[in-house]
Structures are given as structure tokens and as C-alpha cells.
C-alpha positions in Angstrom: 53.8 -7.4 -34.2 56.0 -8.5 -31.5 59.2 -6.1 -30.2 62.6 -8.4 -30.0 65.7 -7.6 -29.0 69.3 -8.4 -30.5 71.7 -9.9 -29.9 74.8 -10.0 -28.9 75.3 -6.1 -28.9 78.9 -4.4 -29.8 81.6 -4.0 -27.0 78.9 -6.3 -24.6 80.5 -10.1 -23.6 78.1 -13.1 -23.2 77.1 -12.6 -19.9 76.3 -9.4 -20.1 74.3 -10.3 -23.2 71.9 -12.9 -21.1 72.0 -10.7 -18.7 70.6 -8.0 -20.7 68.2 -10.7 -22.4 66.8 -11.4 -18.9 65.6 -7.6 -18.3 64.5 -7.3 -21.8 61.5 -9.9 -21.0 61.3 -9.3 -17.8 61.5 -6.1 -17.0 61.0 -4.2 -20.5 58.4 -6.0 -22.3 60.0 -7.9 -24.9 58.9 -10.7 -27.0 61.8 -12.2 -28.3 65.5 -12.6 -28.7 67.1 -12.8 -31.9 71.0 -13.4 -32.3 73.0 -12.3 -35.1 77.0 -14.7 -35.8 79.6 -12.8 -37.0 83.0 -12.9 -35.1 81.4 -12.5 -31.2 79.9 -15.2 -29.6 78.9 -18.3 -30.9 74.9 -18.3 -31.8 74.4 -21.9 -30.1 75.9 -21.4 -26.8 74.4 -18.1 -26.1 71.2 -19.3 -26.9 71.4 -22.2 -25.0 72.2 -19.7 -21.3 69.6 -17.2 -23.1 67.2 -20.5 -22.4 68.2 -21.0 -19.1 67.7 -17.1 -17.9 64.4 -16.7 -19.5 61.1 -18.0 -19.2 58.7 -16.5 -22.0 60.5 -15.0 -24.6 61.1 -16.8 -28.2 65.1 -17.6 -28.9 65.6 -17.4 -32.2 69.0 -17.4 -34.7 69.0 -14.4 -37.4 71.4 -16.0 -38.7 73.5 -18.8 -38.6 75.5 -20.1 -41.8 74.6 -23.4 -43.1 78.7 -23.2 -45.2 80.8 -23.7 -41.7 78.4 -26.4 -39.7 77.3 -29.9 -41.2 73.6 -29.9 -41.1 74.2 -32.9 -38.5 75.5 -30.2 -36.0 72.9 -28.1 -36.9 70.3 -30.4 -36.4 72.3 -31.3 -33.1 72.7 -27.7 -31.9 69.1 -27.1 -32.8 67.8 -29.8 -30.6 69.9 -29.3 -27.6 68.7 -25.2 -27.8 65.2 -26.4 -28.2 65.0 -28.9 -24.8 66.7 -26.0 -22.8 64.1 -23.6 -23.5 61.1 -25.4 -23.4 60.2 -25.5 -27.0 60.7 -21.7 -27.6 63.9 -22.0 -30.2 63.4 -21.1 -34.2 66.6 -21.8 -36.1 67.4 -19.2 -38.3 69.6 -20.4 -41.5 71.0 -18.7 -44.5 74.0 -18.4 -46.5 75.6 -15.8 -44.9 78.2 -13.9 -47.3 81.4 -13.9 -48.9 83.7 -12.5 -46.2 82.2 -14.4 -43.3 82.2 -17.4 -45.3 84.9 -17.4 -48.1 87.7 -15.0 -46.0 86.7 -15.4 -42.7 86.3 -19.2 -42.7 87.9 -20.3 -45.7 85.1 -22.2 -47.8 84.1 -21.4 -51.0 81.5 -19.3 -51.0 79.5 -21.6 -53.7 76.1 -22.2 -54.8 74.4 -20.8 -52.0 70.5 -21.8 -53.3 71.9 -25.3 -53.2 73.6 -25.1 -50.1 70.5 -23.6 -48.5 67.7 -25.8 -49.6 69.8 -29.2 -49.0 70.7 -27.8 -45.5 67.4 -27.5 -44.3 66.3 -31.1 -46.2 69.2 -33.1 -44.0 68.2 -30.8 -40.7 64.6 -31.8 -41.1 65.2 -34.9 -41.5 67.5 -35.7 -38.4 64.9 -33.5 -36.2 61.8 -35.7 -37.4 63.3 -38.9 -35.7 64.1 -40.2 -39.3 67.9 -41.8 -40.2 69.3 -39.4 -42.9 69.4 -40.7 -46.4 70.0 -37.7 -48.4 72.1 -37.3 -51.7 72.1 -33.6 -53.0 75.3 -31.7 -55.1 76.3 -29.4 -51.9 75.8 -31.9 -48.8 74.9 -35.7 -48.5 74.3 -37.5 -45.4 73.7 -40.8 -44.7 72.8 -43.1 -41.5 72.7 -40.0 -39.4 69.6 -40.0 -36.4 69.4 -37.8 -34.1 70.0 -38.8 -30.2 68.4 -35.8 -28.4 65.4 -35.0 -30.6 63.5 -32.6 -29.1 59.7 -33.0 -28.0 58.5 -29.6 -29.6 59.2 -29.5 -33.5 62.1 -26.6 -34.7 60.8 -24.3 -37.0 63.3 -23.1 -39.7 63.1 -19.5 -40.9 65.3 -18.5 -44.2 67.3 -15.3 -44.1 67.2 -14.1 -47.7 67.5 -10.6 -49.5 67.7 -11.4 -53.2 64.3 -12.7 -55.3 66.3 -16.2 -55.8 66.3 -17.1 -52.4 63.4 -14.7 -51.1 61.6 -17.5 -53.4 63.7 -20.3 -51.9 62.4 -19.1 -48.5 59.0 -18.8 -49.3 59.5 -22.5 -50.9 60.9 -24.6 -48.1 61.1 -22.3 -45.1 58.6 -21.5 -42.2 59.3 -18.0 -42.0 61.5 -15.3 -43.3 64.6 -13.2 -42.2 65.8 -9.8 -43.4 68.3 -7.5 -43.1 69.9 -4.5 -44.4 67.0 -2.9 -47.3 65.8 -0.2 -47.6 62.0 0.2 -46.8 61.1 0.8 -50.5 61.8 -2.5 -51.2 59.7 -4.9 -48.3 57.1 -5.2 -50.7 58.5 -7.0 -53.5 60.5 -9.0 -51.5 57.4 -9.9 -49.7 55.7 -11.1 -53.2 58.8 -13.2 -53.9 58.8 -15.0 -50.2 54.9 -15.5 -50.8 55.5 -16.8 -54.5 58.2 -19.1 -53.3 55.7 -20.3 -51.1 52.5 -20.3 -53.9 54.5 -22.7 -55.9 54.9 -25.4 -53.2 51.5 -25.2 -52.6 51.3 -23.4 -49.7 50.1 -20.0 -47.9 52.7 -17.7 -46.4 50.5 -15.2 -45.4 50.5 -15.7 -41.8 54.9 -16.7 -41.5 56.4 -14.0 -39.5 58.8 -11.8 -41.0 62.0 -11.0 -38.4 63.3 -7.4 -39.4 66.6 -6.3 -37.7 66.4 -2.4 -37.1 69.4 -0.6 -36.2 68.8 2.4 -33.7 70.1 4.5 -31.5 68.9 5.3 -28.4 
């Protein structure tokens, strides 16, 4: 198990943010920083100055949308986080929810298993190296290839809560994210993330599993 931190924390600006990040590896012991996007900072650009101030820790999203950025600037953002930090970025996606998305942002909060899975196809593509041909019923890209792709590959980890996409992440993602449950219910939503992943014909049993606690100190 490894101990992470998140980010950013209420009523703390972005500096303060990679400033705490910095003492959280390397004076407290932590493993990795995960960042949540709301309506504080923006999940790229802190990550990028988390890369800068620190030297071990993993940089991860937990998560960002895949409703209010292309998967072009995903794959983009991705990339440029990933050659700041050495190869320690994981790019955390999922369809966030209705207020962020549909009232916050405007877009229609609409066939989020689609909008999920086709995400991660065009993101994968453009961070292999490869030109985007993709054609799906939520996103289509076409021509795109990367200029910055980054030496280290990007894993993608699925934030999911629901069986539907605890199977979707267990299908197409390289680890899971989740948020919000009550403790009762890890183990079935383990057994969907590891069926999604039985029926594409692989083993989940060793993807790490990013759990946000909320504490108090």
C-alpha cells in the first residue's frame, strides 16, 4: 500500500499546494500525489510545478473529465506532465458528474460509458506515436499525432463507482479510481473492475486501486 496525499486542499492556492506536495515526500514520507478538478486549480498545470518540486513521488489525476477537454488535449496535457516529471505521471480520467459537467460547464452530460471508453481509445492512440484515425458516436479524431510524446508510456487509470463502468475500468483501463462508498461496498466493486478486466482477457489483480479518504487531523 502506498500513503498519497491530495490535492489541492480547501482554502490552500497553488503554490501553497506544491509547496505542501514538496514536504509531503520529502519530509513526511509520502508516496504519491493525487489531484482532484473541481472549480480550484486546474489538474494539468499544478501537476506540471508538482513535477518540477519533486523528485520521487508518483503525480497522478483522480480525476480529470474526459466531457470538457478533446482527447487531443488530453493526450497533449498528458505528455507534457509526463516529460516534466521524469515518467512518474498516471492520467486519471472519468466522467465526472452532472453538475460539474452539465451546470458547471454546460455540456450535456450524455452517454458517459461511451464518452469514457472512446476517450481513452483516441488518448492512446496519439500517446503511442500513431496519427489518430478513430470514428466512435461520442468523439472522432482524425490526422491528429502527437509532437511531444513522451519517452515513458502514460498509464490511464478509470475513476468509476457504478458496476457499468467499474466493468468499463476493468476492461480498458490500467487501474482504478474511487471515491465517495462506503466500505461495505469495495468488494463488489472490486469483482466488477476485475470482471471488466476477465472479459478482455486480462488479470487485474495486481492494478492499484487509488482510494481518496477524507480525514481530519
Amino acid at each position: 500500500m502506498k500513503l498519497a496525499i491530495s490535492l489541492p486542499a480547501p482554502g490552500l492556492d497553488a503554490r501553497t499546494c506544491v509547496e505542501l506536495a514538496r514536504r509531503a515526500e520529502q519530509e513526511w514520507g509520502y508516496e504519491a500525489i493525487w489531484l482532484a478538478e473541481t472549480n480550484g486549480p486546474d489538474s494539468f498545470a499544478l501537476a506540471g510545478a508538482l513535477a518540477l518540486a519533486t523528485e520521487r513521488s508518483t503525480i497522478g489525476t483522480a480525476i480529470v473529465p474526459v466531457y470538457n477537454r478533446t482527447p487531443a488535449v488530453l493526450a497533449m496535457s498528458a505528455a507534457t506532465v509526463q516529460q516534466l516529471s521524469g515518467g512518474r505521471f498516471v492520467l486519471g480520467l472519468g466522467s465526472s458528474s452532472h453538475a460539474i459537467i452539465g451546470d458547471w460547464n454546460g455540456v450535456p452530460f450524455e452517454r458517459p460509458l461511451a464518452h469514457v471508453r472512446e476517450s481513452v481509445a483516441i488518448v492512446r492512440q496519439a500517446l503511442a506515436g500513431e496519427k489518430t484515425e478513430f470514428a466512435g458516436t461520442a468523439f472522432r479524431s482524425h490526422g491528429f499525432r502527437l509532437g511531444n510524446r513522451p519517452r515513458q508510456p502514460v498509464p490511464i487509470y478509470l475513476g468509476a463507482l457504478r458496476e457499468r463502468m467499474l466493468r468499463l475500468a476493468g476492461e480498458i483501463g490500467d487501474g482504478l479510481i474511487v471515491n465517495l462508498f462506503p466500505v461495505t461496498a469495495l468488494p463488489k466493486m472490486l469483482a466488477a473492475y476485475r470482471a471488466g478486466a476477465t472479459s478482455a482477457g486480462r488479470d487485474a489483480a495486481g492494478d492499484e486501486v487509488v482510494c481518496r479518504f477524507q480525514v481530519l487531523v
